[in-house]
C-alpha positions in Angstrom: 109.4 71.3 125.5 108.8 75.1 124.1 106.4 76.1 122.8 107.8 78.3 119.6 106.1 80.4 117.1 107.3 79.9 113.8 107.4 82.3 110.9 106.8 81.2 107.0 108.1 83.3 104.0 105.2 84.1 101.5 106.6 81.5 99.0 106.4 78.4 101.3 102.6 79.0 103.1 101.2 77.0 99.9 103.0 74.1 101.1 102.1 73.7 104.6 98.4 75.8 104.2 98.8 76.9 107.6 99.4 80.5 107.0 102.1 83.2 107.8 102.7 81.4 111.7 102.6 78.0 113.2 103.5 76.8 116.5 105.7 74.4 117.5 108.1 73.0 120.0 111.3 71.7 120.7 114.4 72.3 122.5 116.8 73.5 120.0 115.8 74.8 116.5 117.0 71.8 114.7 113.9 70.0 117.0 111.7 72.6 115.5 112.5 72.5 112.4 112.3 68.6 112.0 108.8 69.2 113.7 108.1 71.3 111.1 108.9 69.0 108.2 107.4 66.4 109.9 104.2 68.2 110.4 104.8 69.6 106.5 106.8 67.2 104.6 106.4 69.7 101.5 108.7 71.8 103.1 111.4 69.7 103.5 113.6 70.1 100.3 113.3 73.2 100.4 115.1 73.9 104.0 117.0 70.8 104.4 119.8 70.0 102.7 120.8 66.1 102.1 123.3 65.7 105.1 120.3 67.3 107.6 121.4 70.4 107.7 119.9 74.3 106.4 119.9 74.3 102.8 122.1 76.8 101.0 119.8 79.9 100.9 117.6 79.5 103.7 118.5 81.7 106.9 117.4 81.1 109.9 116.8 84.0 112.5 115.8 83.4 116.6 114.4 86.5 118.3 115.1 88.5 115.3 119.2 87.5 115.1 120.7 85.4 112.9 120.8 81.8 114.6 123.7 81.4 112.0 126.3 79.3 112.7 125.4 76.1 114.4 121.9 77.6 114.1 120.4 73.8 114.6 121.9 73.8 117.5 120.9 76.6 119.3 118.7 76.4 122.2 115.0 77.6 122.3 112.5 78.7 125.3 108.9 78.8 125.6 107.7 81.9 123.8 110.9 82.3 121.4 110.1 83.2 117.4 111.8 81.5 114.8 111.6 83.2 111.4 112.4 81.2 108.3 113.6 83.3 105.4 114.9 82.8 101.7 117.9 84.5 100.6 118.1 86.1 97.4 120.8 84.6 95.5 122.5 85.1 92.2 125.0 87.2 90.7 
């Protein structure tokens, strides 16, 4: 397993009280991300959406580039950052 920092926007860090970074492992970012709701159920509704997947509006970046599509299936090494981010939506 890899050990993977992850990055929290501003408007989740209440829920998990961990600050801006946490680290985490896995193999693939959907294993990191179900670490991280595991480790902070708060999160969960907010990035999952009911069939498991990345909820509408949350993007998902590895290395700085979009992980997007298939982005819980990407694979992830020792050292990697994952950066969770909220979209802006509307119209």
């Amino acid at each position: 397993m890899s050990s993977i920092e992850v990055h929290l926007p501003p408007m989740f860090r209440h829920l998990t009280g961990a600050g801006a970074t946490v680290r985490l492992s896995g193999t693939t970012v959907g294993e990191v991300v179900q670490e991280l709701v595991r480790t902070y159920p708060p999160l969960k509704p907010y990035l999952l959406a009911g069939d498991g997947g990345i909820k509408h509006g949350i993007s998902v970046f590895l290395n700085g580039e979009s992980a997007y599509p298939d982005e819980l299936s990407r694979p992830v090494r020792d050292g990697d950052e994952l950066h969770i981010a909220q979209l802006v939506l509307g119209g």
